[in-house]
C-alpha distance (Angstrom), angle and dihedral (degrees) to the residues before:
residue distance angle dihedral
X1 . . .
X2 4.18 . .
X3 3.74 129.1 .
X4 3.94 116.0 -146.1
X5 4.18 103.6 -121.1
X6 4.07 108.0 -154.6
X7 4.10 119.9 -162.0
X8 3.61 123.6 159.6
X9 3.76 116.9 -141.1
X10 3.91 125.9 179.3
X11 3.92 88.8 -9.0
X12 3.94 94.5 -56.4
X13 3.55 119.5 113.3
X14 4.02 114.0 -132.0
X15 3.73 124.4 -160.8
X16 3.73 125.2 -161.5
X17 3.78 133.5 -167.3
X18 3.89 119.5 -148.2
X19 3.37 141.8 132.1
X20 3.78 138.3 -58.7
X21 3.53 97.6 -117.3
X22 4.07 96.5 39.7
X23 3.54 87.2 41.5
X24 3.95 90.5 61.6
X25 4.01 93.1 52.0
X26 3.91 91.8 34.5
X27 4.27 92.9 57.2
X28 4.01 87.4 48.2
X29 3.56 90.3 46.2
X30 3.83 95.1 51.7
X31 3.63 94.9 43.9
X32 4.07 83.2 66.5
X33 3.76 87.3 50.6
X34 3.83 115.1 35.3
X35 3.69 141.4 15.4
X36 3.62 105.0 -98.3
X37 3.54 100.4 -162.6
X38 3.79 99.8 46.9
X39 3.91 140.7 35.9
X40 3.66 120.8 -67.3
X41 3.80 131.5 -149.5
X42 4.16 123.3 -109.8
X43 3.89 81.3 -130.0
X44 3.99 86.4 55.2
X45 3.91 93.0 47.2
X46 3.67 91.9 48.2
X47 3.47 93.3 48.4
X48 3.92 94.6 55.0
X49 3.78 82.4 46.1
X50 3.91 92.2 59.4
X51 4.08 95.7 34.1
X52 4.27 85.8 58.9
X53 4.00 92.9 44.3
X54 3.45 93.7 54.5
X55 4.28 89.7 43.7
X56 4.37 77.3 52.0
X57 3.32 88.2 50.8
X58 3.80 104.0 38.9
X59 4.36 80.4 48.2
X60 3.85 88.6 52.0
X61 3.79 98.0 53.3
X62 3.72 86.4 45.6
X63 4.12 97.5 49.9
X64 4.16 83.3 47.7
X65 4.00 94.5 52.7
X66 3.96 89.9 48.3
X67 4.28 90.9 44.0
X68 4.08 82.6 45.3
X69 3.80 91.8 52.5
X70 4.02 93.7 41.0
X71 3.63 87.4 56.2
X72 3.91 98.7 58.0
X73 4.20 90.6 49.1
């Protein structure tokens, strides 16, 4: 099964298939990042964009360090 995800960005309304469990996690996680009920910014969008890639990133560095260590057991 899908949910439909709504967020309105730059006046245009954008509508987004995915799945009933991501769609759970994905509606908390855009509540931190948007206004769900009213139009967003580009600048707002982008900086979502750049606050998860660095999270990514952060997550990377961390899953490398723990691979690193499991390698000199």
């Amino acid at each position: 099964m899908s949910t439909k995800i709504a967020l309105k960005v730059g006046g245009k309304r954008f509508d987004v298939d995915v799945e009933d469990d991501f769609a759970i996690f994905l509606n908390e996680q855009m509540a931190i990042d948007f206004k769900i009920d009213a139009n967003n910014e580009i600048k707002t969008l982008l900086q979502a964009y750049i606050r998860k890639s660095h999270n990514l990133f952060i997550q990377e560095q961390n899953i490398q360090d723990i691979l690193e260590e499991c390698e000199n057991l």
